[in-house]
Structures are given as structure tokens and as C-alpha cells.
C-alpha positions as CSV (number, residue, x, y, z in Angstrom):
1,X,-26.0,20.9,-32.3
2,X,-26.5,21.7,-28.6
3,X,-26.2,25.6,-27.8
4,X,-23.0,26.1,-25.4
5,X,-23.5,27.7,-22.1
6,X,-22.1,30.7,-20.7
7,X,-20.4,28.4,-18.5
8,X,-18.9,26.4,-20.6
9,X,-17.9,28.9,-23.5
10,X,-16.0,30.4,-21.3
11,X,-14.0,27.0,-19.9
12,X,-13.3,26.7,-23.3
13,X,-11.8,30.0,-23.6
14,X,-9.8,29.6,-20.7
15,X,-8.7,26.3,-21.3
16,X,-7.0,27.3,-24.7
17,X,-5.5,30.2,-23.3
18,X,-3.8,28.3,-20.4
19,X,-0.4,28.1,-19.8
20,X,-0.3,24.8,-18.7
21,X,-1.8,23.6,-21.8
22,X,0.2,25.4,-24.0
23,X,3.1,23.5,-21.8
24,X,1.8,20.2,-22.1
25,X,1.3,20.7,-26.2
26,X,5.2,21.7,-26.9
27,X,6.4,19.1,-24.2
28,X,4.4,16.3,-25.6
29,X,2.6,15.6,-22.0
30,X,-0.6,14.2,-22.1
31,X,-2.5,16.5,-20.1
32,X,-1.9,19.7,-18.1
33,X,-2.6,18.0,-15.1
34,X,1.1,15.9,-15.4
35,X,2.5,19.9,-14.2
36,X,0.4,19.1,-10.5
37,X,2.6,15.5,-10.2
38,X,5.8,17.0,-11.3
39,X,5.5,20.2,-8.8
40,X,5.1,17.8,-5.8
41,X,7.6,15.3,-6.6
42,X,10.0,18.0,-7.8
43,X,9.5,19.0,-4.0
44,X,9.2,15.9,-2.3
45,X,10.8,13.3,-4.0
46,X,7.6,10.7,-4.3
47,X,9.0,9.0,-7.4
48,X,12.0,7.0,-7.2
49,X,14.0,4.5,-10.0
50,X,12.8,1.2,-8.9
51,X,9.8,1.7,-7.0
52,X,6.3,0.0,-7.4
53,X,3.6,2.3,-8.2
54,X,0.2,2.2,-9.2
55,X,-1.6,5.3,-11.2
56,X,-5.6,5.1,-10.0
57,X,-8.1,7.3,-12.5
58,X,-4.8,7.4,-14.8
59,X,-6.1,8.2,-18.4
60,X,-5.6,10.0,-20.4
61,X,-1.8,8.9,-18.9
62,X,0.0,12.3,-18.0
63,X,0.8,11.1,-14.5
64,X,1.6,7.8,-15.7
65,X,3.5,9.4,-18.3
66,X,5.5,11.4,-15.8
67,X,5.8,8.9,-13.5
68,X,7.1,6.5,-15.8
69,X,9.4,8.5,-16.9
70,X,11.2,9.3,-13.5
71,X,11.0,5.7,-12.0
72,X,12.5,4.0,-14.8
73,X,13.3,1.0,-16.2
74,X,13.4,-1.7,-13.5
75,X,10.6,-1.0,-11.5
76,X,6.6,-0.9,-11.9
77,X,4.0,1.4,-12.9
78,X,0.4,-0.3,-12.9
79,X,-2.3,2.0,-14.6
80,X,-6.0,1.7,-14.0
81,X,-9.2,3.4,-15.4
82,X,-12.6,2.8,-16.5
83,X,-11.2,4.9,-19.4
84,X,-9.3,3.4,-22.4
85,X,-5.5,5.0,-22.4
86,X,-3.4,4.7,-25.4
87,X,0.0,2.5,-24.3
88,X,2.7,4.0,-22.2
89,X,6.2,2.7,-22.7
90,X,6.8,1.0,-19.4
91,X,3.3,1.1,-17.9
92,X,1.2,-2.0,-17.6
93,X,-2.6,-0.9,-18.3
94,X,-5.9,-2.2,-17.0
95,X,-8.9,-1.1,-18.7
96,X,-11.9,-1.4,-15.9
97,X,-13.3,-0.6,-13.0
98,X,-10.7,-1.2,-9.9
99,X,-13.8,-1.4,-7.3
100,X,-14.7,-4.8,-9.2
101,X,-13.0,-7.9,-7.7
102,X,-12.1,-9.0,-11.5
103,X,-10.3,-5.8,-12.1
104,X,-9.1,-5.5,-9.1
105,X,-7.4,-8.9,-9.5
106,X,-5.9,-8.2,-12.8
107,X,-4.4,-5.3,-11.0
108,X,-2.8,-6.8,-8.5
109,X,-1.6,-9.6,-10.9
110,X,0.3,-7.1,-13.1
111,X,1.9,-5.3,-9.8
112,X,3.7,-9.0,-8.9
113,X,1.7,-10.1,-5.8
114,X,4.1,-7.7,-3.8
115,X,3.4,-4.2,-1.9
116,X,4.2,-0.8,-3.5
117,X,5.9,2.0,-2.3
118,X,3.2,4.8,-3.6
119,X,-0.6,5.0,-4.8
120,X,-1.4,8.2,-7.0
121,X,-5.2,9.2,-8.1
122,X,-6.2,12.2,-9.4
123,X,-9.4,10.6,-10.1
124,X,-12.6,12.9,-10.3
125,X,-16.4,12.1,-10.7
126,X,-18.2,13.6,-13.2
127,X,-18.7,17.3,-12.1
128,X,-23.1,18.5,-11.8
129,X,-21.8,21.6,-11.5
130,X,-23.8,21.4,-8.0
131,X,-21.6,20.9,-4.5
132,X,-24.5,18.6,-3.3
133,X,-24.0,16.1,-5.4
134,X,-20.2,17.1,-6.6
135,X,-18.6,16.7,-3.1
136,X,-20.1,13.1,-1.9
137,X,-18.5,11.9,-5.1
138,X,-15.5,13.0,-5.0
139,X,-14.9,12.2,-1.1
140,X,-16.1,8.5,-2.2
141,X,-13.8,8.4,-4.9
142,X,-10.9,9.5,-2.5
143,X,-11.9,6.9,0.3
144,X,-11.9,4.2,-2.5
145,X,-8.2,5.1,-3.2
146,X,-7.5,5.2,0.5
147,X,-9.2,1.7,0.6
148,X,-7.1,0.4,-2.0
149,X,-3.8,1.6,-0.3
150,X,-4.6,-0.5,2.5
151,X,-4.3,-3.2,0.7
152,X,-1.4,-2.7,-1.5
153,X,1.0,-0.6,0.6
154,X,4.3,-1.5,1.9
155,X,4.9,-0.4,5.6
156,X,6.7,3.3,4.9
157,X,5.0,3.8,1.7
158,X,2.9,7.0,-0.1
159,X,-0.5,8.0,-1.2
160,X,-1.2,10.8,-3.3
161,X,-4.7,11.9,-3.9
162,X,-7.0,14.4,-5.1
163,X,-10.4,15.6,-3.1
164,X,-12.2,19.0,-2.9
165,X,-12.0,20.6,0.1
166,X,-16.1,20.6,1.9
167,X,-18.4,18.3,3.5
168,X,-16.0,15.4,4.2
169,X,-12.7,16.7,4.2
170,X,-11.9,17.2,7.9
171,X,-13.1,13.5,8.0
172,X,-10.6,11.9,5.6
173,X,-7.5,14.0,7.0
174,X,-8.5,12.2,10.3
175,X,-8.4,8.8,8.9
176,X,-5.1,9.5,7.0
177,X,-3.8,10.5,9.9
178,X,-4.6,7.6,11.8
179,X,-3.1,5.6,8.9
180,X,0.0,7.2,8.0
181,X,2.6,9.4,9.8
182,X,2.8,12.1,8.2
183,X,-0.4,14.4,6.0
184,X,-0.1,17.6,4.5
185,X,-1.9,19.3,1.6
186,X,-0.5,20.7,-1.6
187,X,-2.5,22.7,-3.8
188,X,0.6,23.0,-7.2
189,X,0.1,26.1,-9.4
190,X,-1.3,23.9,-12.2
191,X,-4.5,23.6,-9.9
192,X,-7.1,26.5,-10.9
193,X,-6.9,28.8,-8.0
194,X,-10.7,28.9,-8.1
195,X,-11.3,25.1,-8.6
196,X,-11.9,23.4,-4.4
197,X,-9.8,20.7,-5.5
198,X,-6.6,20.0,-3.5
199,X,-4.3,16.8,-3.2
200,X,-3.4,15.0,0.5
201,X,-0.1,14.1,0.6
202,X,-0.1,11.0,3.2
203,X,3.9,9.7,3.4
204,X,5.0,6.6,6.0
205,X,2.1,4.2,5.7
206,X,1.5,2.2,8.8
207,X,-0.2,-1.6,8.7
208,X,-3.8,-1.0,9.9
């Protein structure tokens, strides 16, 4: 068996010592991560019964879980990843990769053929541990969502997404801001104060 790092013995450490995951245990969440959703709804009011909504990176499911929760029965919650999830009571699943046309087809099928109101992804490459390579992938994955919002947004409606703040970041606040009315960032306590991840908060999409 491989020999654990430094590095990671001590993520380890910290991860079972977090309060956030003690949280997400006794409240039967999915993931500690559902706390970052729930602080900025709780403040902004994102998630509303009857809206459309589709989760991007969503597995294991804790924003989906959240989400689905809040919006209720009546409206739509699509959930995509190249991850399996386990079923969500009242979210509609697609196991693939949403950059593919097939996927992205069986995505837009299960939303209806009609626009949503908000996008969420807290999707995340797979971390080198080097900024180099780290930060290109994120900032693709995060123009990928904005991408994708194009297409399915209603006029007035949200995106919510993770990047890390570097090379690239100045860049994509530009383009949201050319797209939506109103960007802000919100970094929720649930985020590791060290980690350079933070979420845009883009609200009143305009047609583009």
C-alpha cells in the first residue's frame, strides 16, 4: 500500500476534524460542501419553489440535495456528472459528460425544452497540487458552465459557480459582467479560508 504524504496525512486529519463534516454526518447531507449553497441562498434567495434548475459537477448530490429540498415539488432539478450519484428524490440524473452533444441532449430533454431560472456548478478538475496546471482547469471548467448558461437561461435568470481566484479570473468577471447585470463574489465559511477557490454569483441574465 502506497505510503501517505505529509500533505495528504494531514488533509485527512483535517478533514475528520471539520466542523462542516461533522454537520453534514448528523444532518444526513451528502457532503460538507451543501453548507457553501445553503449560506448563499440563505442570503440571497437563489432557490425558489417552482423554479428550473440544473446542478453541473453535482455528485456526490449535496447541492442537489439542498436544492431539491428548497424548490420543491413542482418544479425541476436536472443533475449532471461524469460521476455516478446515488438517486435524489425529485432530481432527474444524467450520468455523462455535459460537453458531449449526446449528454448534453439528454440534459436538455429531461429540463422540458424550456429555459431555467438558475445554473449551479461547483465543479472542480482534479487538483496537481501545482497552480500551472490547477488554474487553466478550473477557469475552463467555469467557462464551460458559463457556456452552458447561455444556452439554457431564461432572460432574468442565475448562475452560480465555483473558480479559484489567479490567472483568469479578472477575465471571466468581465465576461459575466457583460452577460448578466449584476456579479459579486461570495466566499461562505464552509470554503477553507486557505483553499483560492471562491464562487461568482452572476444574477439578471441578459440574451447574448
Amino acid at each position: 500500500m502506497p505510503k501517505r504524504t505529509k500533505s495528504s496525512a494531514r488533509w485527512l486529519a483535517e478533514h475528520a476534524s471539520d466542523e462542516f463534516v461533522k454537520r453534514a454526518k448528523s444532518e444526513g447531507w451528502r457532503s460538507r460542501a451543501v453548507f457553501k449553497l445553503q449560506e448563499i441562498d440563505q442570503r440571497e434567495h437563489l432557490l425558489r419553489k417552482g423554479i428550473r434548475c440544473v446542478d453541473l459537477g453535482a455528485a456526490p448530490g449535496g447541492w442537489s440535495q439542498y436544492a431539491a429540498r428548497v424548490i420543491g415539488a413542482g418544479s425541476r432539478l436536472v443533475a449532471t456528472d461524469v460521476l455516478p450519484m446515488d438517486a435524489i428524490p425529485g432530481v432527474e440524473f444524467v450520468l455523462g459528460d455535459f460537453r458531449e452533444e449526446a449528454v448534453l441532449e439528454q440534459v436538455l430533454e429531461r429540463v422540458g425544452g424550456q429555459k431555467v431560472e438558475l445554473v449551479l456548478s461547483d465543479m472542480a478538475p482534479n487538483m496537481a497540487g501545482i497552480d500551472a496546471v490547477d488554474q487553466p482547469r478550473s477557469m475552463y471548467l467555469a467557462e464551460l458552465a458559463v457556456e452552458f448558461a447561455d444556452r439554457v437561461l431564461a432572460p432574468g435568470g442565475d448562475l452560480l459557480i465555483k473558480v479559484f481566484q489567479g490567472e483568469g479570473f479578472e477575465a471571466m468577471m468581465r465576461d459575466l459582467r457583460r452577460r448578466f447585470d449584476r456579479v459579486s463574489t461570495k466566499k461562505p465559511k464552509a470554503s477553507r479560508p486557505r483553499s483560492p477557490e471562491i464562487y461568482l454569483l452572476a444574477r439578471q441574465f441578459r440574451m447574448v
